[in-house]
LUMPA-681799 format. One record per residue (C-alpha): residue number from 1; chain; y, z, x. Coordinates in steps of 0.1 Angstrom, whole numbers, padded with zeros to 4 digits. Example, Ala and Ser with C-alpha at 12.3 -4.5 7.8 and 13.67 -1.06 7.14 Angstrom:
2
 resi chain     v     w     u
    1     A -0045  0078  0123
    2     A -0011  0071  0137
This chain:
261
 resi chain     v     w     u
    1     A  0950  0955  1269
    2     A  0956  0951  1305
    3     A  0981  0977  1323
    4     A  1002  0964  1348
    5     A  1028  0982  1370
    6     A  1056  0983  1338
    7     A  1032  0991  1310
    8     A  1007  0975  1290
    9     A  1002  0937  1275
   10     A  0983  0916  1253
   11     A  0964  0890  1258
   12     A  0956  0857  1233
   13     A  0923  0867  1230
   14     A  0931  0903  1216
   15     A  0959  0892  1198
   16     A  0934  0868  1174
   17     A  0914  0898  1170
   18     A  0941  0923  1157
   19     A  0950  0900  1123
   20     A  0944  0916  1091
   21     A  0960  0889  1074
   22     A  0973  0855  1082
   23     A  0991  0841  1047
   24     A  1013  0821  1037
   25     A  1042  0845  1036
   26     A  1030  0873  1056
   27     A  1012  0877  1090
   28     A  0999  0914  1094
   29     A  0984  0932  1124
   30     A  0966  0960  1137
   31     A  0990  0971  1164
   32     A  0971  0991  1190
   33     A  0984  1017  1208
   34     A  1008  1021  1241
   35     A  1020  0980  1231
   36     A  1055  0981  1219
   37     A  1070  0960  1190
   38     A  1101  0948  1200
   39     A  1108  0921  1229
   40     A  1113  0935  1266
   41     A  1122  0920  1298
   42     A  1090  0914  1311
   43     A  1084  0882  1294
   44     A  1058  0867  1272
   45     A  1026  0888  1258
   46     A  1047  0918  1266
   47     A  1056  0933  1230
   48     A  1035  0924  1195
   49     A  1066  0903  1185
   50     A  1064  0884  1222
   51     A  1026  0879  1214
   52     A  1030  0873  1184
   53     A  1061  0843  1191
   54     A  1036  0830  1219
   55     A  1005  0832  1197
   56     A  1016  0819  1167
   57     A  1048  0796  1175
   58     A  1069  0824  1153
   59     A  1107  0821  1165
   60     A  1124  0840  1154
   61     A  1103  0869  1145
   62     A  1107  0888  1112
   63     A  1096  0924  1118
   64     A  1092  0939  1085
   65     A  1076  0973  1094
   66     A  1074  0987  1129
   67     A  1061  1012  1151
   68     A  1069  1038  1179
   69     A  1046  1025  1211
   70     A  1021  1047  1210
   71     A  1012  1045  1171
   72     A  0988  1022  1158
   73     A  0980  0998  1129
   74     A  0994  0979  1100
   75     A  1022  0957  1113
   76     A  1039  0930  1088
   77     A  1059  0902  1098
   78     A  1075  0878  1077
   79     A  1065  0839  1084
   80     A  1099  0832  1070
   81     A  1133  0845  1067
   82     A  1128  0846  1027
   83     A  1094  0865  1028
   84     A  1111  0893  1051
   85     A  1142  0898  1033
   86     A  1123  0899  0999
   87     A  1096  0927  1012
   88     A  1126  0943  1037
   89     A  1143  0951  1001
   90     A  1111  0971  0993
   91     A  1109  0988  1024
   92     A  1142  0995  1034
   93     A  1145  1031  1052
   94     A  1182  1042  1036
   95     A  1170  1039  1001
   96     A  1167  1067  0977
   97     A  1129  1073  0973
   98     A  1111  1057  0942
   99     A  1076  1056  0947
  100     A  1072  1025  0920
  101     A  1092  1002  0943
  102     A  1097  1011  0980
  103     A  1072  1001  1004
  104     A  1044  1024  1003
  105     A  1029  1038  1036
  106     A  0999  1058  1040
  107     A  0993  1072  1082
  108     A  0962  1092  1095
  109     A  0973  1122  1117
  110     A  0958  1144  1139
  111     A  0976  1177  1134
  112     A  0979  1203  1164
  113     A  0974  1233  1142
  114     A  0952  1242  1109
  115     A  0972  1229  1079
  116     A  0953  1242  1049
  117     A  0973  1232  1018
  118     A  0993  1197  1009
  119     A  1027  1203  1015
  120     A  1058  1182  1012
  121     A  1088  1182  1037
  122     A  1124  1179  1028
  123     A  1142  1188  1058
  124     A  1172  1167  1065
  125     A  1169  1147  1100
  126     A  1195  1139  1123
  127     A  1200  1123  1160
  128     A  1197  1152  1179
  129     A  1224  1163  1201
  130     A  1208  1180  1228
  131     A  1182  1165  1253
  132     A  1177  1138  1278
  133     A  1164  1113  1246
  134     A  1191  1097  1230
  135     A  1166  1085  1200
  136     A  1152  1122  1196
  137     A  1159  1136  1158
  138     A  1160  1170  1146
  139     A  1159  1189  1116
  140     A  1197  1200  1110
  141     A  1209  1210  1077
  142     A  1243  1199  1082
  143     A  1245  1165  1097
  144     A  1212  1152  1085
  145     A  1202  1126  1065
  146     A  1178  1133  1032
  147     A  1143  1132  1043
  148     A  1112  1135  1027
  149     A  1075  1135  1041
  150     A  1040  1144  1028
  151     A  1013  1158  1044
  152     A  0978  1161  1027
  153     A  0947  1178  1047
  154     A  0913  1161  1045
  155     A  0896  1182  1069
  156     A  0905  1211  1092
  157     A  0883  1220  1118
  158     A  0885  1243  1154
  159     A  0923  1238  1157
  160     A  0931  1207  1140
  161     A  0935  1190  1108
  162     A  0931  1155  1096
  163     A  0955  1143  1076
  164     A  0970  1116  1054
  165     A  1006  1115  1056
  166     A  1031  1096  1033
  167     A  1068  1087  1044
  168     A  1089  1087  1008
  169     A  1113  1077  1031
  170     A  1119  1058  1069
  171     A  1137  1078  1091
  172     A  1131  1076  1130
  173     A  1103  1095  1139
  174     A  1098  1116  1104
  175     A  1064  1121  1109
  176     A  1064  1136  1140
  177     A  1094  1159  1135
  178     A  1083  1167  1105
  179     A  1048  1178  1118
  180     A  1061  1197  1145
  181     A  1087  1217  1121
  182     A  1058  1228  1104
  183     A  1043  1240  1134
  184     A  1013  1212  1135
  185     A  1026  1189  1156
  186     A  1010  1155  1159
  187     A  0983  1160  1182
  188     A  0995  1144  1217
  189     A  1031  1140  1209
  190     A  1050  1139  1242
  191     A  1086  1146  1229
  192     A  1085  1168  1193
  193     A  1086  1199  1200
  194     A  1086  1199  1239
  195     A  1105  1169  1254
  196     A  1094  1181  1291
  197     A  1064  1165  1282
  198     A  1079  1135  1278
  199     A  1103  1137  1306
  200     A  1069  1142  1330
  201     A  1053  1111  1313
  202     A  1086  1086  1323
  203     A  1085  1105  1357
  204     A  1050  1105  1372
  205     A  1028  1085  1339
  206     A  0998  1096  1325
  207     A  0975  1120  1352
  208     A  0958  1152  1355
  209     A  0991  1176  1348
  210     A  0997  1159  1316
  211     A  0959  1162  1305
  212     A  0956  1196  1312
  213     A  0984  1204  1287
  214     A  0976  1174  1261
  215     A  0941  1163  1244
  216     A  0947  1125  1245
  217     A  0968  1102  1261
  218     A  0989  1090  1230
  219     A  1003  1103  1197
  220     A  0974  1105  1173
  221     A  0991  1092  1145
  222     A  0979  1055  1131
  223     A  0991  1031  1099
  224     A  0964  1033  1078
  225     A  0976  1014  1049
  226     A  1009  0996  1035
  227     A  1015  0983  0999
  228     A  1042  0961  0985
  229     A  1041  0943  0957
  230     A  1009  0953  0945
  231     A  0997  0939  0979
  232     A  0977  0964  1002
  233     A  0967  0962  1039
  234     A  0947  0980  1055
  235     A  0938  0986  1094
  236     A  0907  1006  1104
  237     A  0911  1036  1129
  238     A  0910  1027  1164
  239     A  0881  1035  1187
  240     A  0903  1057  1205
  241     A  0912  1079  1175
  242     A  0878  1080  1163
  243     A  0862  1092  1193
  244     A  0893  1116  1197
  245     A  0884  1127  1163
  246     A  0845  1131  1165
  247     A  0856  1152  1197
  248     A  0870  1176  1179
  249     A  0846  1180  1151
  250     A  0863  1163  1120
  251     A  0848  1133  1103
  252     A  0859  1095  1114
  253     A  0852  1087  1080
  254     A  0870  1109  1059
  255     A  0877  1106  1020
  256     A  0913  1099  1011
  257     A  0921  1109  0980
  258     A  0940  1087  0951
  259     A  0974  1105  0954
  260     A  0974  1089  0992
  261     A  0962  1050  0977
């Protein structure tokens, strides 16, 4: 994608190359990194759903999953009002978990940290009260909200683990505060634990300061698969994951076992 002066956008080209699946009810996409989901101010080809209105004549745009701007893959968007509200009842993030029913996600992490067993979080999450981030959650036993997150190693090497990671539910940001609770954050996170980070990012971008104290220039966290309704789709990890990945000596290829399916 091209970076301009405000951030990054697509182009019409890319855009036809990030479809997974173009059906009658559902378009999904293989979001790349740093390109944000919602509309912004700086016009068309600016956000996937901007693209995506530009690309495919889509107006209004029914986002049925998203994604922070610097995760990656599966996308789904509803081609009409009745698709989105029929899936959005599957995936709705205040529901009480039920495996059988709710959307099922599946994410590929890089973890910060040697994680060595599956574990599963259930640390309540709530907005956070401290900070400069007015999104930013934390896990607080008293105000937060029932959370639930799963984290299942499937390789661990010099530092880091690979892992597949399953949302029961869709709070803001789970993942990533989850993670870092644990004391593995998501390799490259800017904000959980250590908001300066991100603070320094908004301030002065991506350069040298930020690298020295960060292996890659995004969250290593990517959508690897989400099923509804017996429907599964699936987006392949990113070049720049797998070369982050073959960097650090775990396999681009790894075997995800059936519990994660």
């Amino acid at each position: 994608m091209p970076k301009t002066e405000w951030g990054w956008r697509a182009t019409p080209e890319e855009l036809a190359g990030w479809v997974i699946d173009d059906s009658e009810d559902i378009l999904a996409v293989n979001k790349p990194a740093h390109l944000v989901c919602h509309p912004t101010k700086q016009g068309p080809w600016s956000s996937l759903s901007s693209a995506v209105r530009e690309g495919f004549g889509l107006d209004p745009i029914h986002l049925i999953s998203r994604l922070d701007r610097e995760t990656s893959g599966v996308v789904l968007i509803g081609r009409t009002r009745e698709a989105a509200a029929l899936f959005r009842v599957q995936g709705h993030r205040n529901r009480p978990v039920d495996i059988e029913s709710l959307m099922r996600k599946t994410y590929l992490a890089v973890l910060a940290g040697e994680l060595r067993e599956p574990v599963t979080v259930l640390q309540p999450l709530a907005l956070s009260e401290s900070g400069e981030f007015r999104n930013k959650q934390e896990v607080n036993l008293e105000r937060g909200q029932a959370c639930e997150t799963v984290f299942e190693p499937l390789a661990v090497h010099g530092g880091y683990t690979l892992a597949a990671v399953q949302p029961k539910t869709g709070r803001m940001h789970q993942i990533r505060v989850h993670a870092a609770w644990l004391g593995t954050p998501v390799a490259g996170d800017k904000l959980y634990p250590d908001e300066s980070l991100q603070l320094a990012f908004l301030r002065d971008g991506w350069g040298p300061a930020l690298a020295e104290r960060l292996p890659l220039d995004r969250q290593a966290l990517h959508a690897w698969r989400i099923t509804v309704h017996g429907r599964s789709w699936e987006a392949p990890l990113p070049e720049d994951l797998r070369t982050f990945i073959s960097s650090v000596g775990l396999p681009v290829s790894p075997q995800i076992p059936s519990s994660s399916l």
